[in-house]
N, C-alpha and C positions, 0 to 999 in steps of 0.2 A: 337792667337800668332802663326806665323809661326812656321815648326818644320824644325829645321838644321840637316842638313847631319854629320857624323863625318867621321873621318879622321886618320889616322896613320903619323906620323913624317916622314916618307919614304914614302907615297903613294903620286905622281903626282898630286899637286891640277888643277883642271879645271879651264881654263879663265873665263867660264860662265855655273853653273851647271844646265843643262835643264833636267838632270836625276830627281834631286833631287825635281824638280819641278811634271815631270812627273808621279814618285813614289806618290807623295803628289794628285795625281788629277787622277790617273790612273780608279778608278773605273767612275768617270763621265765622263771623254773624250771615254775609250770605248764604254760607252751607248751612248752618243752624236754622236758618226763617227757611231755606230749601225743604230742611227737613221735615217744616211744621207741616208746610203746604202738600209737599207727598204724602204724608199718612195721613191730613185732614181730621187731625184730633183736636182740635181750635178751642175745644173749652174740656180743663180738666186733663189734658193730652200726658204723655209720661214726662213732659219734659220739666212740669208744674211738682209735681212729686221728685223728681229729681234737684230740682233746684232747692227745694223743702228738706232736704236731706244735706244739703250741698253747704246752705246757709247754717241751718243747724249747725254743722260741723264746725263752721268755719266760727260761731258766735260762741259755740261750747256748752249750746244748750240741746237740752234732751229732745225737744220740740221745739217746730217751726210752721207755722200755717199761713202760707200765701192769700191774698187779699187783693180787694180791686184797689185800694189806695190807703193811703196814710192816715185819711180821717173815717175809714171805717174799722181800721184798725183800731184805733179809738173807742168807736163805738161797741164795736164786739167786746173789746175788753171789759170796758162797762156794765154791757151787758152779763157776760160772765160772771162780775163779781157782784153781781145781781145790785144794781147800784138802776134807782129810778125815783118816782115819785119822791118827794120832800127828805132827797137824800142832798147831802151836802158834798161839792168836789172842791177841794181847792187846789187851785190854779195860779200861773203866775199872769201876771197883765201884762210884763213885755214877752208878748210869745206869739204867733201868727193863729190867727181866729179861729182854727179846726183845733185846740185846746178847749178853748171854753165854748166852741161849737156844739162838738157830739156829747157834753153830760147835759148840757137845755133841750137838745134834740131830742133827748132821754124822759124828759119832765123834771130833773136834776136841774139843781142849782148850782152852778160856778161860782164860786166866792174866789175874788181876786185878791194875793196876795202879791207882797211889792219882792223884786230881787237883790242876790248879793252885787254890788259893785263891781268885787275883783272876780267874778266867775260870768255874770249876765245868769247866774240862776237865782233858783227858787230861793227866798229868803226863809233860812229853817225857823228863825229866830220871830219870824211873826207869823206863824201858823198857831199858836197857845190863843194870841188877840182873834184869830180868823176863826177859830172854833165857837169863842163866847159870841161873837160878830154872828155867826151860824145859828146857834141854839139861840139869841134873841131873835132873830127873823123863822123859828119853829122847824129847824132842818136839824137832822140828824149828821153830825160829822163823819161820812163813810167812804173818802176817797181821798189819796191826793195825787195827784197826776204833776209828775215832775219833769220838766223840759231840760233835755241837755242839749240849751241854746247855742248855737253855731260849733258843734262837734264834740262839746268839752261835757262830760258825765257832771251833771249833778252831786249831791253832799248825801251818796243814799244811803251811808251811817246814821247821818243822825235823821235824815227822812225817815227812814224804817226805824227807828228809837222811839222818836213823835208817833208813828204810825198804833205801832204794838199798843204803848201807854192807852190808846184810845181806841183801839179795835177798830183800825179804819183799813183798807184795802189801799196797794204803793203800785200805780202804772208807772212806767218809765216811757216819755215819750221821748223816742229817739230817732226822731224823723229826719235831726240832723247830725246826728252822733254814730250810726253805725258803722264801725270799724275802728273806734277809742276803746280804751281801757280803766280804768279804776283798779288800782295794787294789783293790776295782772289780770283783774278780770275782766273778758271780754264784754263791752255793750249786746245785750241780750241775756245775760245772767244776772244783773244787778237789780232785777224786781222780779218778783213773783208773774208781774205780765209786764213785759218789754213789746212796744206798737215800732214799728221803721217808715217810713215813707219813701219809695221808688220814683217819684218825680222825677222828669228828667236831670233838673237842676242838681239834684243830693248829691252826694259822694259813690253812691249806688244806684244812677238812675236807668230807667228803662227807655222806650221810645213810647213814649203813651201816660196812664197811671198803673201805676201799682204799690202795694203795698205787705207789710207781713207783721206777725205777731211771734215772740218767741216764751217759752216756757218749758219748765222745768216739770210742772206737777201733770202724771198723765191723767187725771180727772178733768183738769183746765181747759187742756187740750183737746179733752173731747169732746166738751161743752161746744169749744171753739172753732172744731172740726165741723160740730151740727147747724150751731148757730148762721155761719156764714155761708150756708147752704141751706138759707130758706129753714132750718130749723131739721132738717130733715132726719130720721133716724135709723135703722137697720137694714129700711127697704126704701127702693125710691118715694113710696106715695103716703111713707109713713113718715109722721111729724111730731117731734117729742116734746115743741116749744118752740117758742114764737122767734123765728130767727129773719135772716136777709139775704140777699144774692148777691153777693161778694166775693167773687173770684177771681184771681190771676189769669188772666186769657193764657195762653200755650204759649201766641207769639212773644207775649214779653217773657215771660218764663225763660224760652228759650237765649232771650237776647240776656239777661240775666245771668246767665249760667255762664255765656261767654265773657262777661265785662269781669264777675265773680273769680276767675282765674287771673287776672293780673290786680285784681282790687289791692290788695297788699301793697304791690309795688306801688301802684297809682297814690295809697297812704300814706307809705313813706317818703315819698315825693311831693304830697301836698306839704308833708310837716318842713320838707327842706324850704320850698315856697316861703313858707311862713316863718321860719327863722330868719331867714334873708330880710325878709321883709322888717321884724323887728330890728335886728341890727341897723339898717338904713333908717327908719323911719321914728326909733325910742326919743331920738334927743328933741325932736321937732311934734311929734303929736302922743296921745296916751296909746300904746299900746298892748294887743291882750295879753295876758299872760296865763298859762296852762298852771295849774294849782297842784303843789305835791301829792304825788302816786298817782297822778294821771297821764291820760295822752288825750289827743285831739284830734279829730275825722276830720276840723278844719273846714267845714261847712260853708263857712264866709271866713273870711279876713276882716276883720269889725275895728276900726281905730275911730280915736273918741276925738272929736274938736273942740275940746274943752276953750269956753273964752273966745272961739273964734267963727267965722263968719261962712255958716257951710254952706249957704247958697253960692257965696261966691268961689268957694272952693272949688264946687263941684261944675260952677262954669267955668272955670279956668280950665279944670282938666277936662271937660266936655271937650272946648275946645281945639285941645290938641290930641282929641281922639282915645280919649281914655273914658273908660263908663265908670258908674258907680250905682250905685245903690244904698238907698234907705230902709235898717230893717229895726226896728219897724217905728214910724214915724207919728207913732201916736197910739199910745200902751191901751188894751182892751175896755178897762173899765170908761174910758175916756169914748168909748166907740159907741157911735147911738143904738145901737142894738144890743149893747150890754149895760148901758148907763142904770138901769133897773136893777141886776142882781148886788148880791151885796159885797161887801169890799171891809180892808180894814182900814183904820179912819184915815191913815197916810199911806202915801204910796208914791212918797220923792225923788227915790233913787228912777224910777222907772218913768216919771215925767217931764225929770233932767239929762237921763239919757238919750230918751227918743229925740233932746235937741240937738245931741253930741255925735251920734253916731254916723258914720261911714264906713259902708262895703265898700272894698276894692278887689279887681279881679283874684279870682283864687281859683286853680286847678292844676291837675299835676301836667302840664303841657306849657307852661308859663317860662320862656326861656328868661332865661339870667337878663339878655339885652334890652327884652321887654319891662322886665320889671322892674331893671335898673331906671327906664326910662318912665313909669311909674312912679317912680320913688323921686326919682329928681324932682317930676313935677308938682309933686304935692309938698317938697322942701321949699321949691321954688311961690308957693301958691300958699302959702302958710307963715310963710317969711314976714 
C-alpha cells in the first residue's frame, strides 16, 4: 500500500509530488546512482539493458529499446517504418508538439486530425477526410501516430482497421499512457511500435530525460537498436544507415529500475486518486471518464469547465494554494509553426476543448485530506 504525504489546510499543495515519492525510495535510488558511479559505466552501463529487459517484461512485449527521450522515441520510430519525404502522418491537434514535431523533423508532413470528446483521442472517424485532405496536397498516406492522451489507450481496433485498408504504419504514442491496459493488453503491445516518454512529470518519470520504444517484431527492433546509436552496425565504426545518438544515460536507467518496482502499486493508487476525484467532483464539472475494456495510467486528471469561467477558477484556487494546469491551451494546427501543414476542414471538438479544460493535481501520494480540500475548492469556485 502506498504511504501518502500529509498536508496542512495552508501549505501550497504540489501539481505533482516527486518528494513524496523520492522520500518513499530514497535508501534504494542512493545505492542504485552509488552503484552507477563505482563502476563508471555512464553511457550504455548494465544497468540500461537491465531495465530494457525489466520494462519489456513488465509491458508484455518481446522488445524494449531505451532512449534519450519521448520525442526521439518518435522519431526513431518513424524512422524505422521508413516514413520521410512527401510521406503523410496523421496526428491528432490536441496533443503536446513532439507528435507533430518529429514526422516535419522527418520532411513528413503532419496532417492534423480533430479528437473523440469522451476519450481526448484520436478521432478514427475523420482519418477517411484526412487521407483525401493528404493525397490533394501530393503526400502519400503512411502513418498514423495515435496519442493515449492523459493515460487512457486510444481506439487501436479500429486505428489498425483504417490503418491495414490503406497500408499505412500505427505508432502508439504513449508518452502518457504507460502502465494502462486495452482488454488486458498491456500499453506496449497495442501497435506494432509503442514510443513512452520518461519525463520527470509521466507516471514513469526519471530525474532528467528519457525515453523508450517497445516492439514485438525482432527485425523492428533491430533497426531500432542501430538506428539510435548513430546508425551503427556489427562493429563499432561500421554504419548500416543513417541513424542518431539517443541513449539512456546509466544514471537514469538505474533510477528507473528502482521507481519500476513499485510502479504497479503507484498505478493503482493514481486510479483510487481519480475515482475519488470523480465521485466528488461529477455533479459540479465534466468529468473523464475511462472507456469500456480499458484502464488509465492517469497522466493528468483533466475536468472540463464547460459554460464556465476558467480564468477565474483557476484564480480562486491559485489562491488558496492549489495549482492547476492547462493541457493543452491551444490545439496544434492553431500553433504558428503548424498553421502551414494540412488539417481536415474542421477540427471543433479540439478548439472547444482547449477552452474547457483543467489539470488538477494527480499522483499516487495525494492524501484523501488534500484532495478533499481540492475538491471543496473547485465546488466552492464553480458554484
Amino acid at each position: 500500500m502506498t504511504a501518502l504525504s500529509t498536508q496542512s489546510n495552508s501549505e501550497p499543495i504540489p501539481f505533482i509530488d516527486l518528494k513524496a515519492q523520492r522520500d518513499r525510495l530514497r535508501d534504494k535510488l542512493d545505492a542504485a546512482i552509488a552503484k552507477v558511479l563505482n563502476h563508471g559505466k555512464f553511457v550504455l552501463g548494465p544497468e540500461v539493458a537491465e531495465f530494457e529487459s525489466k520494462a519489456a517484461e513488465f509491458a508484455g512485449a518481446r522488445h524494449a529499446i531505451a532512449c534519450a527521450n519521448g520525442t526521439d522515441a518518435l522519431s526513431l520510430a518513424l524512422m524505422a517504418s521508413g516514413i520521410g519525404q512527401k510521406d503523410a502522418v496523421f496526428v491528432p491537434t490536441f496533443t503536446f508538439a513532439a507528435t507533430a514535431e518529429a514526422p516535419a523533423l522527418l520532411g513528413a508532413s503532419p496532417v492534423f486530425v480533430d479528437i473523440a470528446e469522451d476519450d481526448f483521442n484520436l478521432d478514427v472517424a475523420q482519418i477517411a477526410e484526412a487521407i483525401e485532405t493528404a493525397k490533394k496536397n501530393g503526400l502519400r498516406p503512411a502513418a498514423i501516430i495515435a496519442v493515449d492522451l492523459f493515460g487512457q489507450p486510444a481506439d487501436y481496433e479500429a486505428i489498425h482497421a483504417i490503418a491495414a485498408e490503406h497500408g499505412m504504419a500505427v505508432i502508439a504514442d504513449a508518452a502518457q499512457s504507460f502502465g494502462a491496459t486495452l482488454h488486458g493488453k498491456r500499453v506496449g503491445t497495442l501497435a506494432p511500435i509503442t514510443t513512452t516518454s520518461f519525463f520527470p512529470a509521466k507516471p514513469l518519470g526519471c530525474y532528467g530525460d528519457g525515453g523508450m520504444l517497445f516492439t514485438d517484431d525482432d527485425a523492428t527492433a533491430a533497426i531500432l537498436r542501430a538506428i539510435h546509436v548513430h546508425g551503427v552496425g556489427t562493429a563499432q565504426y561500421d554504419y548500416t544507415r543513417i541513424g542518431m545518438n539517443s541513449r539512456l544515460d546509466t544514471l537514469q536507467a538505474a533510477i528507473l529500475l528502482t521507481k519500476l518496482a513499485i510502479f504497479q502499486d503507484e498505478i493503482e493508487t493514481r486510479d483510487r486518486v481519480a475515482q475519488r476525484y470523480c465521485e466528488a467532483l461529477s455533479e459540479d464539472v465534466i468529468t473523464p471518464m475511462v472507456q469500456n475494456g480499458r484502464t488509465s495510467a492517469w497522466a493528468q486528471y483533466t475536468i472540463r469547465l464547460k459554460g464556465l469561467n476558467r480564468e477565474s477558477v483557476t484564480s480562486d484556487l491559485r489562491a488558496q494554494g492549489i495549482p492547476t494546469a492547462i493541457y493543452y491551451p491551444k490545439p496544434l494546427h492553431l500553433q504558428a509553426a503548424y498553421a502551414a501543414f494540412p488539417r481536415v476542414r474542421n477540427l471543433p471538438v479540439s478548439e472547444r476543448l482547449a477552452k474547457e479544460v483543467l489539470s488538477l493535481p494527480m499522483h499516487p501520494y495525494l492524501k484523501e485530506g488534500t484532495q478533499d480540500r481540492i475538491t471543496a475548492a473547485i465546488r466552492e469556485a464553480v458554484a
